[in-house]
C-alpha positions in Angstrom: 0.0 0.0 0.0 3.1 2.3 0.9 4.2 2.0 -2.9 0.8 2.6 -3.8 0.6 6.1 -1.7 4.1 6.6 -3.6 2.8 6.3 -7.4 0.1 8.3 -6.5 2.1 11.0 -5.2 4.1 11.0 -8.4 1.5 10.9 -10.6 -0.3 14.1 -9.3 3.4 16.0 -9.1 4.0 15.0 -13.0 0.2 15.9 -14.2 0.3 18.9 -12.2 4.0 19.6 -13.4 2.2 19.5 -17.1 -0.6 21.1 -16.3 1.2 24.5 -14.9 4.0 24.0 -17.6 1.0 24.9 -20.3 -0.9 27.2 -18.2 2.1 29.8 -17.8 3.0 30.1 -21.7 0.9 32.4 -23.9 -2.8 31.1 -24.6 -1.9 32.4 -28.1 0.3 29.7 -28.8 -2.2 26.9 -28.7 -3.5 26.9 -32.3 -5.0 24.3 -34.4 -3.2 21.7 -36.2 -3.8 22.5 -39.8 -3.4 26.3 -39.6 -0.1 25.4 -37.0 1.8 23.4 -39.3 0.7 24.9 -42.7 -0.4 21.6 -43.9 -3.5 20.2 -45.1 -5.5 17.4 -43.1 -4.0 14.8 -45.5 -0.5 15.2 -44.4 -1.6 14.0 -41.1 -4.5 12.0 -41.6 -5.4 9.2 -43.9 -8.4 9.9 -46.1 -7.9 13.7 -45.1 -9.8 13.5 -42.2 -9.2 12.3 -38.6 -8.1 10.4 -36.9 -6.4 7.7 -38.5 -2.5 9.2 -38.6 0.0 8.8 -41.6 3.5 8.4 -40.6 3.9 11.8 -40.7 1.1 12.2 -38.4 2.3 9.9 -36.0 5.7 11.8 -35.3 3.4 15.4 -34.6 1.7 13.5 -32.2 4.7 11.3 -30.5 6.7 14.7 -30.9 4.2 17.0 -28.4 2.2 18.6 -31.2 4.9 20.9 -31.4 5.9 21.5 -35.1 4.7 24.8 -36.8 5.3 26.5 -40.3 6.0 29.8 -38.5 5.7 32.4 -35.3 1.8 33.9 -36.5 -0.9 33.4 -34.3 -3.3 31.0 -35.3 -6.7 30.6 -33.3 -6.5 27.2 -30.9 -9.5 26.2 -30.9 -11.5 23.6 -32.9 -15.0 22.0 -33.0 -16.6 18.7 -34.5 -19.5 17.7 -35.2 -21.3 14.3 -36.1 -24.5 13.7 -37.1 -26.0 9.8 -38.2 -29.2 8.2 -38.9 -29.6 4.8 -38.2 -31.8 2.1 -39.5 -31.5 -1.8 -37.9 -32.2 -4.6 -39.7 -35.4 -5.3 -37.3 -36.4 -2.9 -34.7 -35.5 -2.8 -30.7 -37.4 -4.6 -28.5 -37.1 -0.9 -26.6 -35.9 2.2 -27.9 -31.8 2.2 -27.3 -31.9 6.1 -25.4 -34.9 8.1 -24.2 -36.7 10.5 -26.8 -36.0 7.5 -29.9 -37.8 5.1 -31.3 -37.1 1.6 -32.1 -35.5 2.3 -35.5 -34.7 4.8 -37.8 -33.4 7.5 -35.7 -31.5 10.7 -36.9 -29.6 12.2 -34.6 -26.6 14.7 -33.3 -24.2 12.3 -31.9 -21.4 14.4 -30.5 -20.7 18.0 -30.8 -16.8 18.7 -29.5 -14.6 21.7 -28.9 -10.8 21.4 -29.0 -7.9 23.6 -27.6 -4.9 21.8 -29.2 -1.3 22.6 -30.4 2.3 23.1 -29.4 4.0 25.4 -27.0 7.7 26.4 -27.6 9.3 23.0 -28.5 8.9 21.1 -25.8 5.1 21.2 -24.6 1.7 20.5 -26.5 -1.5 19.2 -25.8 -4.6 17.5 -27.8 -8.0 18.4 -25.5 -11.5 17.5 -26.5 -14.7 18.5 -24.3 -17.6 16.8 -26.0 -21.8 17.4 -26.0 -23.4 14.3 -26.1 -26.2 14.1 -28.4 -27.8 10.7 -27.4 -27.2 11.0 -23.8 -28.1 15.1 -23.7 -24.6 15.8 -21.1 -21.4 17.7 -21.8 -18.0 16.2 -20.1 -14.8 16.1 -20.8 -13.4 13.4 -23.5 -10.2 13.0 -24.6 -6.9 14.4 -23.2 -3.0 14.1 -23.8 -1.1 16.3 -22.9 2.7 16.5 -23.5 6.3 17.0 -22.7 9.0 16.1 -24.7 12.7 16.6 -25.7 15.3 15.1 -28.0 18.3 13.4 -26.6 21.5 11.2 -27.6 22.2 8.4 -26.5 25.2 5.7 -27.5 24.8 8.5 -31.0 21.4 7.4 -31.2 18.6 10.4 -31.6 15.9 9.4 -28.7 12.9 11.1 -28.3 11.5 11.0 -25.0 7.8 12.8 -23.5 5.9 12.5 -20.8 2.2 12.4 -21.7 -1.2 13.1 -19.3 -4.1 11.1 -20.4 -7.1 10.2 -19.5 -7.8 7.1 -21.1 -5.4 4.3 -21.8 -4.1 4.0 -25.0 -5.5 7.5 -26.3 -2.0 8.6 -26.4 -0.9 6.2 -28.8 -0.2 7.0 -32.1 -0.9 3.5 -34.4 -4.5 2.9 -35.1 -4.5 -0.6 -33.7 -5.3 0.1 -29.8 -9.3 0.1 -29.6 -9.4 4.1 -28.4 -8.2 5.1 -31.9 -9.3 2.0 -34.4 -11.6 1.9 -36.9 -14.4 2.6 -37.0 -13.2 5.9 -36.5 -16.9 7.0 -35.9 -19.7 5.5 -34.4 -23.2 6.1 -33.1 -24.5 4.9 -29.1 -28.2 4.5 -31.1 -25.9 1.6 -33.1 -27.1 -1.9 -31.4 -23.2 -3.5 -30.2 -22.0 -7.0 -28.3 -22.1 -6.6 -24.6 -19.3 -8.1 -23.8 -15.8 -6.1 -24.8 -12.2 -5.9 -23.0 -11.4 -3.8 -20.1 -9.0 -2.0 -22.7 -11.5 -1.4 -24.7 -13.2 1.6 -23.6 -14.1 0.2 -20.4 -12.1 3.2 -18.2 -12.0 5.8 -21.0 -12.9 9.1 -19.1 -13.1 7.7 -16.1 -8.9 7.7 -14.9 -6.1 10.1 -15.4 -2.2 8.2 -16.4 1.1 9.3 -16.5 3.1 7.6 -19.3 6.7 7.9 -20.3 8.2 7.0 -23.6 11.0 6.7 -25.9 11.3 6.4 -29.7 14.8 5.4 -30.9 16.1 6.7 -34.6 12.2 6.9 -35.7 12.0 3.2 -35.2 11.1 1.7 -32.0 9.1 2.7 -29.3 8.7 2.2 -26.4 6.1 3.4 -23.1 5.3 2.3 -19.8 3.1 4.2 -17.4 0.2 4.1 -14.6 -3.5 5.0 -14.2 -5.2 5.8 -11.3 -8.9 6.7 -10.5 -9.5 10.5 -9.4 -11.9 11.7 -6.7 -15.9 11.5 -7.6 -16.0 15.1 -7.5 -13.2 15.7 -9.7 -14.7 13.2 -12.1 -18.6 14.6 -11.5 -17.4 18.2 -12.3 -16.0 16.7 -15.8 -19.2 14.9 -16.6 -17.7 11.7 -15.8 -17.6 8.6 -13.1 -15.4 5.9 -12.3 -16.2 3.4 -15.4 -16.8 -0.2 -14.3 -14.9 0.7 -10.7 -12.2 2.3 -8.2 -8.7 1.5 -9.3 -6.8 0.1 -6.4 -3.7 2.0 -6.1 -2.9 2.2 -10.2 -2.9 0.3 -12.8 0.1 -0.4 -14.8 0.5 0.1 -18.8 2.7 -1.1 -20.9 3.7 -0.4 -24.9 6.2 -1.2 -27.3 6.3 -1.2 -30.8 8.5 -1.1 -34.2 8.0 0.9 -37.3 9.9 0.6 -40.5 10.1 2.5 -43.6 10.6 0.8 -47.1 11.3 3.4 -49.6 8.5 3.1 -51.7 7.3 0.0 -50.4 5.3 2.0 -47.4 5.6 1.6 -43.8 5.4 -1.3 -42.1 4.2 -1.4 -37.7 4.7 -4.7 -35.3 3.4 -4.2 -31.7 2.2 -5.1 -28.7 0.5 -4.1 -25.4 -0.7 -4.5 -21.9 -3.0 -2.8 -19.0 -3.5 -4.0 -15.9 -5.9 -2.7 -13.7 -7.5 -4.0 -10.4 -10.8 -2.3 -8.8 -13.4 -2.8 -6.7 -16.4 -2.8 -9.1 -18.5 -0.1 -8.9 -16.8 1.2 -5.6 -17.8 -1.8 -3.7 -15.6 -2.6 -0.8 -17.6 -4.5 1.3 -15.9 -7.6 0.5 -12.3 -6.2 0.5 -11.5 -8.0 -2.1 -10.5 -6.4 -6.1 -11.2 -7.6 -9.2 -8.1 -8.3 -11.3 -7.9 -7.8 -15.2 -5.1 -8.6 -17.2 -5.1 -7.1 -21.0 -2.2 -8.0 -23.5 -2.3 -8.2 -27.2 -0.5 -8.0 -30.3 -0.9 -5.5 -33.0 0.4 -4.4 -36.4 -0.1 -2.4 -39.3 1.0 -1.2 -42.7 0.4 2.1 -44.9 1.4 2.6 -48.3 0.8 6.0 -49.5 2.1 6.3 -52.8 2.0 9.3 -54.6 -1.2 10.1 -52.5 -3.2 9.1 -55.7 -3.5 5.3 -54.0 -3.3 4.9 -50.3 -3.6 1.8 -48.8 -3.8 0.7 -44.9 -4.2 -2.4 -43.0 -4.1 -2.1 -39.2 -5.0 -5.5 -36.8 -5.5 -6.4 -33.2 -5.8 -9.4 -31.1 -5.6 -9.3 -27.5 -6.7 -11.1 -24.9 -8.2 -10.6 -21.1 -7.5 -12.8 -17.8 -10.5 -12.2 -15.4 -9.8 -12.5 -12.1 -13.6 -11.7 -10.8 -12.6 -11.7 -6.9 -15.0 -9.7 -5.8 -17.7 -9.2 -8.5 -17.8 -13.1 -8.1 -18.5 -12.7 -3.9 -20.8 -10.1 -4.8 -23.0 -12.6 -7.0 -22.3 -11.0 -10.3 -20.6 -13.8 -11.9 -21.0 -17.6 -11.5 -16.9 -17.7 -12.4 -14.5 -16.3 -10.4 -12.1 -16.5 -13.3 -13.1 -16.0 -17.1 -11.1 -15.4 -20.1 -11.9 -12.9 -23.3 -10.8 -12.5 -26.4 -10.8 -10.2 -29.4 -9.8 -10.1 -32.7 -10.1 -7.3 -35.8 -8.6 -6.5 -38.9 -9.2 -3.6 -41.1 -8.3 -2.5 -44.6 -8.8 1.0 -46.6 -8.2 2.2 -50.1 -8.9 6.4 -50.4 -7.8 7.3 -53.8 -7.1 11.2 -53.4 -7.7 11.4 -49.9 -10.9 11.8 -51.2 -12.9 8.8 -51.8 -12.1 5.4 -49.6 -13.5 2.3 -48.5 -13.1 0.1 -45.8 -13.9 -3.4 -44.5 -13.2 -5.0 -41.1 -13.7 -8.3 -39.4 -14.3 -8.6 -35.9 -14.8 -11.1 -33.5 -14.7 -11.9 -29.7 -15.2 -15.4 -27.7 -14.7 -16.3 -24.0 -15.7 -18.3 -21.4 -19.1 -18.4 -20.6 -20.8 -17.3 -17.2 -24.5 -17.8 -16.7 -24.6 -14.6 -14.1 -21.7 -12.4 -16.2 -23.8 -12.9 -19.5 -27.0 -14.1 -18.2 -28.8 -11.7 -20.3 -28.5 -13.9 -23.8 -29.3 -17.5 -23.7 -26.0 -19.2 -24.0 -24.0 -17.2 -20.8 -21.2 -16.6 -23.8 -20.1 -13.3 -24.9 -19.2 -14.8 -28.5 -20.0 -11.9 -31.0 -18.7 -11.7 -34.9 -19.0 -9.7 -38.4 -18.5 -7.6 -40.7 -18.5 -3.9 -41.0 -18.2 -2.0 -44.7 -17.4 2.1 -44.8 -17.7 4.0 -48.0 -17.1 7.8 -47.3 -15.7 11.1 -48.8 -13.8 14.0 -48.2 -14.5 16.6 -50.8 -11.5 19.1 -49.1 -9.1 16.7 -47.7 -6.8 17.3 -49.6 -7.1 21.2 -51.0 -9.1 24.6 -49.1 -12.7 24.3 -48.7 -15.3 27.0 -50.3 -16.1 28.0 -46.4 -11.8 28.5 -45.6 -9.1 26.2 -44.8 -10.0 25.3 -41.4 -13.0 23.8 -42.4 -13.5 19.9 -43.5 -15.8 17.3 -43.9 -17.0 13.9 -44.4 -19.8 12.0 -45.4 -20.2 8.0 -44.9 -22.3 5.3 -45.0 -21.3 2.3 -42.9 -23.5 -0.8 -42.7 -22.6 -3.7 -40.1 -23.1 -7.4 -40.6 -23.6 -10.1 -37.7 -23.2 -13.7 -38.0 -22.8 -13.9 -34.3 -24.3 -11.3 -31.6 -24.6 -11.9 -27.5 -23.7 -15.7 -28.0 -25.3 -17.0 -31.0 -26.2 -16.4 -34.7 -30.5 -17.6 -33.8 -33.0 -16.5 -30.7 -29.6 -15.7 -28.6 -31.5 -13.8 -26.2 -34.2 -16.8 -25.4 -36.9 -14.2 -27.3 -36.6 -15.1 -31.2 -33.6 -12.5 -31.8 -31.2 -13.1 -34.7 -27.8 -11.5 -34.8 -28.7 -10.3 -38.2 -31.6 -8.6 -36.7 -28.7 -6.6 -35.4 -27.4 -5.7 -38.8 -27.3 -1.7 -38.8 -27.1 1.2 -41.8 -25.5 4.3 -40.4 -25.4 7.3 -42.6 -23.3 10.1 -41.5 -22.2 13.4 -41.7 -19.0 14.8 -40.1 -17.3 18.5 -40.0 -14.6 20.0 -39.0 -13.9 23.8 -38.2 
């Protein structure tokens, strides 16, 4: 517990070290990323749009969002918006949110503001406050915020930063980790699998980490840090609460990863991961016992960008969760008091322009089955697979909009296939539901400004 008190001190000195280190430089020098490097979206971002990074994009990010074209002021802030409608195969039982119906909904799904950029050349920051459309509530969403410096070592050029986040995995900079992957938007009205990984979204929001990391010669990188669960307040003033639980102490994360470029073969990404958090679920103490998760994977990815008339991506993912259900199991919440998960996705895109793509993934997840952990589909077994399709455009990725250069947009369509959903492909809720019934059209709309 002592080296628990420890951690925790050190977190809150480096976050607060970060913090002040951006709040005592000029507001002025916080622009956004387009206007602050002089680039268009496409140098950072495949399809011209966010947030899938090129390899260019990848070193802004991993380098503090630092690099500018020149000394100017450029404005800081940013918004998003998203907008779908969605149309299921078969309608809910129930409407999925208050004020919908069972099917074809239209909606706002998110509506975000931004302060981003770089400070000097050693601090930056990415910061996203978000209006949720479905839910009607405004909180916080994603943060990283940076330090970072070059040094030598053994005539090697090492860059090494210190990132703030509140989500693990947010500040990576490969789209394989589930807080970045495709598909890069989404809609809550969408019907999903109800069982995913604890690294999956399960704390996103709900923790504030201190990572450190290195990246030698462009090539490998590497990152280990901590998470920790802040005070209810802290997190009720943000919009936010503590996710599936309180973190005992912290919870440990680990990265590592190697990128190589070919020449004019494209660039080429092996990986892999870890997070490992302990909590008692949902604040419970009474049984003084944790719960104990243990996420690892493997990951890897390849662009080829050509002569930006073809690009081409493939990113994958599998990892795999050790449940430890201590307490949730005491509690009566699982009829295990160890279970395993799995998941595995693949994706592949072709934009031609940065202006017109398509993507397909594959996705599927298995594990153990519980009768009390998934006791809400009739085989206890989290098993869920398919298919998802994207076909979308950027008209301005990759030149200035009618409206200016800071705006952009895209529009989609993205339909989802089941063959598996909650444990089965037939009646896997005990009611006559089919996973295709699942089987969801999204149209979209996103801009940027």
């Amino acid at each position: 517990m002592r080296s628990h008190r420890i951690l925790h001190t050190l977190s809150f000195v480096v976050s607060a070290t970060l913090i002040l280190a951006l709040s005592t430089l000029p507001s002025n020098a916080l622009p956004a990323f387009a206007q602050q490097t002089g680039l268009r979206c496409q140098a950072c971002h495949v399809g011209g749009i966010g947030p899938q990074l090129t390899v260019f994009g990848r070193s802004f990010k991993m380098g503090g969002y630092t690099q500018r074209a020149g000394d100017g002021f450029t404005p800081p802030v940013s918004a998003m918006l998203v907008a779908s409608f969605v149309n299921e195969a078969k309608d809910e039982p129930a409407p999925p949110a208050p004020h919908y119906g069972v099917n074809d909904n239209a909606t706002l799904d998110e509506a975000s503001l931004f302060i981003a950029g770089g400070i000097g050349d050693h601090f930056g920051a990415f910061s996203q406050f978000t209006y949720d459309g479905i839910g009607r509530a405004f909180g916080w969403d994603n943060l990283d915020v940076r330090a970072v410096d070059h040094v030598t070592l053994g005539g090697d050029d090492v860059l090494v930063g210190l990132s703030l986040n509140n989500n693990p995995g947010i500040q990576d900079a490969f789209n394989t980790l589930p807080a970045w992957g495709f598909p890069y938007t989404n809609s809550d009205l969408a019907p999903g699998p109800a069982a995913a990984t604890m690294f999956d979204g399960g704390f996103e929001m709900a923790v504030l980490g201190t990572t450190a990391y290195a990246q030698w010669n462009n090539g490998l990188y590497t990152e280990a840090g901590f998470y920790f669960t802040p005070g209810t307040h802290f997190l009720s003033a943000l919009g936010a609460d503590e996710g599936p639980g309180q973190i005992d102490g912290v919870a440990p994360y680990l990265r590592v990863a190697w990128q190589k470029d070919f020449a004019d073969a494209g660039n080429l990404e092996l990986g892999a991961f870890g997070f490992f958090p302990s909590f008692y679920p949902d604040g419970d103490k009474s049984t003084g016992r944790t719960d104990d998760y243990s996420d690892f994977g493997v990951d890897a990815s390849y662009q080829f960008l050509g002569d930006e008339t073809n690009v081409y991506t493939l990113n994958a993912r599998y990892m795999h969760e050790e449940q430890d259900l201590n307490a949730t199991h005491l509690l009566g919440g699982s009829a295990r008091a160890n279970d395993t998960l799995d998941d595995f996705r693949i994706d592949a895109s072709y934009y031609w322009h940065d202006w017109v793509g398509a993507t397909v993934q594959l996705f599927d997840t298995w594990g153990s089955r519980d009768a009390l952990l998934y006791g809400d589909n009739r085989t206890f077994s989290p098993d869920s697979q398919g298919v998802r399709f994207q076909i979308d455009a950027t008209p301005w990725g990759n030149d200035v909009s009618p409206l200016g250069p800071r705006f952009n947009m895209r529009v989609g369509v993205q339909y989802t296939l089941y063959t598996k959903f909650n444990g089965a492909g037939s009646n896997y809720d005990g009611t006559g539901r089919n996973a295709s019934d699942n089987n969801t059209l999204r149209i979209f709309t996103w801009f940027a400004l």
